[in-house]
C-alpha positions as CSV (number, residue, x, y, z in Angstrom):
1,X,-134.9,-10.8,41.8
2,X,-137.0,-14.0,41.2
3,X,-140.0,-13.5,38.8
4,X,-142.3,-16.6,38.8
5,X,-145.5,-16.4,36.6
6,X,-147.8,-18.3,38.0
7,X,-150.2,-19.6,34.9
8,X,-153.0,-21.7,34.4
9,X,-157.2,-22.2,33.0
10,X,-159.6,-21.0,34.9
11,X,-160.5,-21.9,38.1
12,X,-156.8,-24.0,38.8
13,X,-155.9,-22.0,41.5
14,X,-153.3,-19.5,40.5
15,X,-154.1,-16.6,43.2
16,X,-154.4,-19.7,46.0
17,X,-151.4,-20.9,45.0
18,X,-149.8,-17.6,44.9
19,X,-151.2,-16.7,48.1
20,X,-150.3,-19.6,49.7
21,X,-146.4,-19.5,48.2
22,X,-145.6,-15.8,49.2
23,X,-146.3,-16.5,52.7
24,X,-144.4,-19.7,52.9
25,X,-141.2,-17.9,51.5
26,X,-142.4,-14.8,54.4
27,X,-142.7,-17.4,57.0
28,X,-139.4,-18.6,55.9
29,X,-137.6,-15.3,56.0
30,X,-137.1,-14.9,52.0
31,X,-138.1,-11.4,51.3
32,X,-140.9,-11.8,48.7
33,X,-144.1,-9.7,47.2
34,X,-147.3,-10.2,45.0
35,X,-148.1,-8.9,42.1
36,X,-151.8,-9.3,40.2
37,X,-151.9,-8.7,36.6
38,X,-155.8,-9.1,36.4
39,X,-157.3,-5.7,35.4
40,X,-160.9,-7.7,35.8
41,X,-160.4,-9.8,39.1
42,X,-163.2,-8.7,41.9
43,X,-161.7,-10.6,45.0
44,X,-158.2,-12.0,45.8
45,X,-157.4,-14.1,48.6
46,X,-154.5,-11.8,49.1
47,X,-153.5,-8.2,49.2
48,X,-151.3,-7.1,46.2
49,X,-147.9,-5.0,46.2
50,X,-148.4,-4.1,42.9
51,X,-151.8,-3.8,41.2
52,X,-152.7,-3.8,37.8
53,X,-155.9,-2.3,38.9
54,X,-154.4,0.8,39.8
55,X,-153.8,1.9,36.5
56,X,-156.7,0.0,34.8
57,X,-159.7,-1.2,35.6
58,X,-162.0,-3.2,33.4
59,X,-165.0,-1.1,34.7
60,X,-163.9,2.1,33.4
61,X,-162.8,0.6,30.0
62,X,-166.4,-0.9,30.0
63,X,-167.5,2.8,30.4
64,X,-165.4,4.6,28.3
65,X,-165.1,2.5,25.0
66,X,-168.8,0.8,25.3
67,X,-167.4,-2.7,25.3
68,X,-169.1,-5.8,27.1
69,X,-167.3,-7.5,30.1
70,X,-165.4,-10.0,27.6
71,X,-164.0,-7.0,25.2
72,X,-163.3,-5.1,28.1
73,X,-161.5,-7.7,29.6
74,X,-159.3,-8.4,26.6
75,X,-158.7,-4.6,26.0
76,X,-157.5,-3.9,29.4
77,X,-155.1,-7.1,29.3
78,X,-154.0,-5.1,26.4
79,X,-153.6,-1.5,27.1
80,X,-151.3,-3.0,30.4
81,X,-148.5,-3.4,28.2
82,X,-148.7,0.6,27.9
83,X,-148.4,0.7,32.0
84,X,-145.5,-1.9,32.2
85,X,-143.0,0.5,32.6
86,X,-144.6,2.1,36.0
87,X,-145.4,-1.7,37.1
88,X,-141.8,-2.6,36.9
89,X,-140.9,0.8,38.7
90,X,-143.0,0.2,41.8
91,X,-141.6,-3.7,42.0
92,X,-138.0,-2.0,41.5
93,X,-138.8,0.1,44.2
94,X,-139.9,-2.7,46.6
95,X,-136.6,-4.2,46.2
96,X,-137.9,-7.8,46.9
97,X,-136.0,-11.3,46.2
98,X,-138.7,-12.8,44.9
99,X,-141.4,-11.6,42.9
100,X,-145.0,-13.6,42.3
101,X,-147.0,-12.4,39.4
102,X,-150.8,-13.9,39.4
103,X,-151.8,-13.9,35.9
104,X,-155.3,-13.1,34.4
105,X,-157.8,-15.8,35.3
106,X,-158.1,-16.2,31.2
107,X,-155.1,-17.5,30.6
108,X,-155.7,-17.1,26.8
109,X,-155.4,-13.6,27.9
110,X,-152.0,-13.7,28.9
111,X,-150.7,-16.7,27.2
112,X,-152.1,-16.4,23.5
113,X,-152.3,-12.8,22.9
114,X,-149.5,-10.5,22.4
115,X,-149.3,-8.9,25.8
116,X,-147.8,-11.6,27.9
117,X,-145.0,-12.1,26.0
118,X,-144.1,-8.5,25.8
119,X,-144.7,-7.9,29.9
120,X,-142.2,-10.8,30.5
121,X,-140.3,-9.5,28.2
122,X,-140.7,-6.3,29.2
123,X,-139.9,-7.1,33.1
124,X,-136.8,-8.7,31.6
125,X,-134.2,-10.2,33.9
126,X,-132.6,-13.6,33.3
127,X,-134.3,-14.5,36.7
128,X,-137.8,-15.9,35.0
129,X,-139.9,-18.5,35.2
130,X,-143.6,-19.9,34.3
131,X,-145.4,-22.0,36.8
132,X,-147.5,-23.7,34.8
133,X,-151.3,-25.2,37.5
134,X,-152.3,-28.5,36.3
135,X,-155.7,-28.5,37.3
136,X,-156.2,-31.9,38.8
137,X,-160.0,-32.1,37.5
138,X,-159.2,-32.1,33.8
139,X,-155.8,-34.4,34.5
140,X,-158.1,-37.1,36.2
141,X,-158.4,-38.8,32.7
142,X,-156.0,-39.7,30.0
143,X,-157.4,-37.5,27.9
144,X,-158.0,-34.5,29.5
145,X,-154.2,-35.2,31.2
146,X,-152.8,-34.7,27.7
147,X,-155.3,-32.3,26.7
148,X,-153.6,-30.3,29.9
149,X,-149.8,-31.0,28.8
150,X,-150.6,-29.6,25.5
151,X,-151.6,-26.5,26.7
152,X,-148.8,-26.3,28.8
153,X,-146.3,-26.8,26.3
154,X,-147.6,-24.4,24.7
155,X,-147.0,-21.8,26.9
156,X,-143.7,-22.7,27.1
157,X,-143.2,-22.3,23.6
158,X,-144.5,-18.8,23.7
159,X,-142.6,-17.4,26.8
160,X,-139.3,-19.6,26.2
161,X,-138.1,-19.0,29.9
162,X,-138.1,-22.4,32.6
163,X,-141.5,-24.0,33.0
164,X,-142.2,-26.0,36.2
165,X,-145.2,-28.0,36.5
166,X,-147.3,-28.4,39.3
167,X,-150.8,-30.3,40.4
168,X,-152.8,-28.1,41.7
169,X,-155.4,-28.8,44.6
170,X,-154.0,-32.3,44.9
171,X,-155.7,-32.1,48.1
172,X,-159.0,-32.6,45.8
173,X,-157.5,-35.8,44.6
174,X,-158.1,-39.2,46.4
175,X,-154.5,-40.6,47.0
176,X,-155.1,-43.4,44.1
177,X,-156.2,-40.7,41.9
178,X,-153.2,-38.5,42.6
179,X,-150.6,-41.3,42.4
180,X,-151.9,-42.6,38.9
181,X,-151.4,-38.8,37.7
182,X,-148.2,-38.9,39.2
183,X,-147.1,-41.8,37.2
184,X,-148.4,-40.9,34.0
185,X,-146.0,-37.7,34.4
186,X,-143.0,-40.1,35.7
187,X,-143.6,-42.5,33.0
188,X,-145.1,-42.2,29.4
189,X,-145.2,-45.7,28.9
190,X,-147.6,-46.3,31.3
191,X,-149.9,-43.4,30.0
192,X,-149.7,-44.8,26.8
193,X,-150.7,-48.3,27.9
194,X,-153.9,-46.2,29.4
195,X,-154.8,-44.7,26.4
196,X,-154.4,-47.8,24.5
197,X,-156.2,-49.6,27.3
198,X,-159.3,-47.0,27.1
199,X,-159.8,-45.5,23.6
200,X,-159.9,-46.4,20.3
201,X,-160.2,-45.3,16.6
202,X,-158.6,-41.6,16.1
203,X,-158.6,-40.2,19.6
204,X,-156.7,-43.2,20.4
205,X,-154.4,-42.4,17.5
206,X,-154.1,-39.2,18.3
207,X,-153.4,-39.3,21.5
208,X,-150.4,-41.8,20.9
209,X,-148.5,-39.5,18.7
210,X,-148.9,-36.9,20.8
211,X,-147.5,-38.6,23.6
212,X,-144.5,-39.7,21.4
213,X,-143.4,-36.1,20.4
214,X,-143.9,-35.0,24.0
215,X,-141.7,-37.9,24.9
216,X,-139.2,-37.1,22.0
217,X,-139.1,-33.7,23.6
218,X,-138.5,-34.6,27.0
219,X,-141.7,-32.6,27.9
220,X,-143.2,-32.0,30.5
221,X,-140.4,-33.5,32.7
222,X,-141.3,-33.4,36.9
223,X,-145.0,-32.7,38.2
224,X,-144.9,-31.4,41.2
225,X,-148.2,-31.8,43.7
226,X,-149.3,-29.1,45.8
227,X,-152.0,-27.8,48.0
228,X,-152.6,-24.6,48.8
229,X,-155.0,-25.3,51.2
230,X,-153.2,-27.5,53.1
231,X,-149.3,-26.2,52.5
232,X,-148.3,-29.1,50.7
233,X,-145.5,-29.7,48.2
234,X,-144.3,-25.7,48.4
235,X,-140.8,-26.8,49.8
236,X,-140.6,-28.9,46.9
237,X,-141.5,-26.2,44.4
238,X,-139.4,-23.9,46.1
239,X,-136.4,-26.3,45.7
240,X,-137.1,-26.7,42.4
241,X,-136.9,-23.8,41.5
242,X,-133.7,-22.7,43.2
243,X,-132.0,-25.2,41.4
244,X,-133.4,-23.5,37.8
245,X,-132.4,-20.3,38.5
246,X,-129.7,-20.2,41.4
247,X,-127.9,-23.8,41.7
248,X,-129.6,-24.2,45.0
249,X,-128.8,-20.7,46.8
250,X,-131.9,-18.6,48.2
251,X,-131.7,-15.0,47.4
């Protein structure tokens, strides 16, 4: 089995985009389910396999431990690690080749807390990987571009399994737009020059160090544009991601 996290701030598009990728591996006869790790999410634009809100819901935890939304949000996220073991059991069960897990709409939730690691963990498998959404709004400046990388390295650091980058809603992108993102990823030089072009004083600084350990690292490597909406770029995450985990062959 395939497990692919898909992973990203609020509002990126991580239930579109998983949406939109299990039917394109349906539609392509790869055998494939969804899974939605959100205790708190009201409305998906797809119907889940497996649901975290079967075993909790952030309404009842609300209830029965008087918390507001936010505590009750974060407590839920919490008490799923309890409930892994009968999530894993019904994916099991399923059988599937690949497996799409929609993480919380908070990514802090999952990312920066201690019950995302332990539900990858706890899914195990050498078969893993992060999809990390780019969310084309905040990568539309220099800054915010960074801002976005560092976040996703970060996440890589804490899950330490393959991380693929993509550009969300490119279709919200004017083609100039989503070519000069493009190139920043492709090329660090060229970022650099745009930072040294459009700041100054310590964000400037900042910025250019940054961008020299990410380049020292070989982070974030390829950036991969998609659109949910419109079906675009999926065959190219798709092949990207056979050739991290099986050299190419589909399962």
């Amino acid at each position: 089995m395939f497990f692919m996290y898909f992973i990203g701030t609020a509002g990126s598009g991580k239930s579109t985009l998983t949406a939109s990728f299990a039917e394109w591996l349906k539609d392509h006869e790869l055998d494939a389910i969804t899974v939605n790790l959100d205790p708190g999410v009201r409305i998906l634009p797809y119907t889940p396999d497996v649901d975290a809100r079967d075993y909790i819901k952030v309404e009842d935890v609300m209830l029965n431990f008087d918390l507001g939304p936010n505590g009750a949000l974060i407590a839920s996220v919490d008490m799923l690690t309890g409930k892994i073991d009968k999530i894993k059991e019904e994916i099991e069960e399923l059988k599937p080749g690949y497996v799409l897990i929609d993480t919380p709409g908070q990514m802090e939730l999952f990312a920066y807390r201690s019950a995302g690691p332990l539900i990858v963990s706890a899914l195990g498998g050498e078969n893993q990987a992060s999809i990390y959404l780019v969310d084309p709004i905040l990568a539309k400046n220099p800054y915010g571009y960074v801002s976005v990388l560092l976040l996703g390295i970060s996440v890589e650091y804490r899950f330490q399994i393959p991380q693929v980058y993509v550009l969300s809603k490119s279709d919200l992108l004017e083609e100039k737009e989503k070519q000069k993102i493009l190139g920043w990823s492709e090329d660090f030089y060229k970022l650099a020059e745009t930072i040294d072009r459009e700041f100054s004083g310590l964000r400037r600084e900042m910025s250019l160090k940054i961008l020299g350990i990410l380049n020292e690292m070989g982070r974030p490597g390829e950036l991969i544009p998609v659109s949910a909406a419109r079906n675009e770029g999926l065959d190219d995450l798709y092949a990207i991601l056979q050739r991290i985990y099986a050299g190419g062959e589909d399962f």
